[in-house]
C-alpha positions in Angstrom: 9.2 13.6 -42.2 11.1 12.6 -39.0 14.0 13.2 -40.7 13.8 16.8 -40.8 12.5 16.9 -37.2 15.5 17.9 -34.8 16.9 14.9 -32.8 15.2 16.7 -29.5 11.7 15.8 -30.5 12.0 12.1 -31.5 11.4 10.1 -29.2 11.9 6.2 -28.8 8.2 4.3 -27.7 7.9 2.6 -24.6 8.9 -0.9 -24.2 7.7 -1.7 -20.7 5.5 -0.4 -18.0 7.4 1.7 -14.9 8.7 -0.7 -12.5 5.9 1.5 -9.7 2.9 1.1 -12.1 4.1 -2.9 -13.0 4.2 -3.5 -8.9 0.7 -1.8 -8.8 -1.1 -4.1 -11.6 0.8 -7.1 -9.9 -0.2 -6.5 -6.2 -3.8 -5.9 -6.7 -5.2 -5.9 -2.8 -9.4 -5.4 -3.1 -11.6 -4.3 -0.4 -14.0 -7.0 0.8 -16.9 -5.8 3.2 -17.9 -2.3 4.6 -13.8 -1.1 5.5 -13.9 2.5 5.6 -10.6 3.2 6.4 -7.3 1.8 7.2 -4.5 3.8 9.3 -1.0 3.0 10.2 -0.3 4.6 13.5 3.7 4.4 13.3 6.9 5.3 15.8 9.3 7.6 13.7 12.5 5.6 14.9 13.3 2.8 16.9 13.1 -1.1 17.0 9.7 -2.9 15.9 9.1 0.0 13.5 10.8 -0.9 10.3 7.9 -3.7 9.2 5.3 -1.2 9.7 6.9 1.8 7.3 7.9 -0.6 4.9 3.8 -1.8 4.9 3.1 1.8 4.2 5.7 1.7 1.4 4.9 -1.6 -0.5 0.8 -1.8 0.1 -1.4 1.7 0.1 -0.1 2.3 -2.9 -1.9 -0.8 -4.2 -4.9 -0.6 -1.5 -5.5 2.8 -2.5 -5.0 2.4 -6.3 -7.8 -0.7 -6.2 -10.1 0.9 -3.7 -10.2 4.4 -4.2 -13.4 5.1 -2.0 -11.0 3.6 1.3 -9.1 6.5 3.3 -6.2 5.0 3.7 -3.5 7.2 6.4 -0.6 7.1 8.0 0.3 8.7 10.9 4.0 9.5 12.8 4.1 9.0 16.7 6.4 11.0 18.3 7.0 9.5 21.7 10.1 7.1 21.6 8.3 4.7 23.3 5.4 4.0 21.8 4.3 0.8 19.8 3.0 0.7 16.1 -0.6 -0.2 15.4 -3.3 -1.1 12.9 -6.6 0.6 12.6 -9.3 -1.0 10.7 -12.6 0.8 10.6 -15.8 -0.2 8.9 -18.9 1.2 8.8 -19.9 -0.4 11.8 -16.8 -0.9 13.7 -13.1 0.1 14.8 -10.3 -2.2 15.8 -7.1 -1.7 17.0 -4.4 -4.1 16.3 -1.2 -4.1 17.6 1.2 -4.4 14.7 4.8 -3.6 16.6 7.8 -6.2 15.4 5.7 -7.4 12.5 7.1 -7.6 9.3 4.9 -6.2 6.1 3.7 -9.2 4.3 2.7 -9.9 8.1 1.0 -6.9 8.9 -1.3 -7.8 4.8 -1.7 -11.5 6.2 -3.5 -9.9 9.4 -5.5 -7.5 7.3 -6.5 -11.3 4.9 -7.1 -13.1 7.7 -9.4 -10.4 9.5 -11.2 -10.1 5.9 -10.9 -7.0 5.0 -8.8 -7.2 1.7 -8.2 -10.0 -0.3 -5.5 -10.8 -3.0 -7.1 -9.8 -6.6 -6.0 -11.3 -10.0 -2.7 -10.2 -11.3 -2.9 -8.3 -14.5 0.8 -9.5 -16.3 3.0 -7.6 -18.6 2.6 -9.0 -22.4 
């Protein structure tokens, strides 16, 4: 019985789901089209760079998690100077956008508006 278990091995159930899996079920961002791949080119420091690392942080997780078949990357410029940017490639096509001074849900509304993703249906906590 569970009372001649050791305290170590009883454990209570889970009430809820992780606050990173709830954010992933709630943000669901699906592919529309022939997108390939989506790449954050982004300045390690410096002004203008903070929307584009916090995109990163708060949407390939759900991109990715939807629409596993997308390569989604970031990648780190070094020079000081240089200004963040958006690559969207389909199968067909490659655009640059410049994404520098944007903030995140700006940099998603760009990616909507050029239809590449769309918003899918939330899937709510009971």
């Amino acid at each position: 019985t569970a009372h001649d278990l050791p305290e170590l091995l009883i454990m209570p159930s889970i009430s809820r789901l992780p606050p990173s899996v709830t954010r992933l079920l709630n943000t669901p961002l699906l592919v529309r089209g022939n997108l390939s791949k989506v790449c954050v080119r982004v300045g390690h420091r410096g002004p203008g760079h903070a929307g584009p690392r916090c995109f990163v942080k708060e949407y390939f997780p759900p991109i990715k998690f939807h629409n596993e078949h997308v390569e989604i990357r970031r990648e780190i410029i070094d020079d000081p100077n240089a200004k963040s940017e958006l690559v969207i490639q389909t199968s067909t096509d490659k655009e640059q956008l410049d994404i520098h001074g944007l903030r995140s849900d700006d940099i998603l509304s760009l990616l909507i508006s050029k239809g590449v993703v769309q918003r899918g249906e939330s899937c709510n906590e009971p």
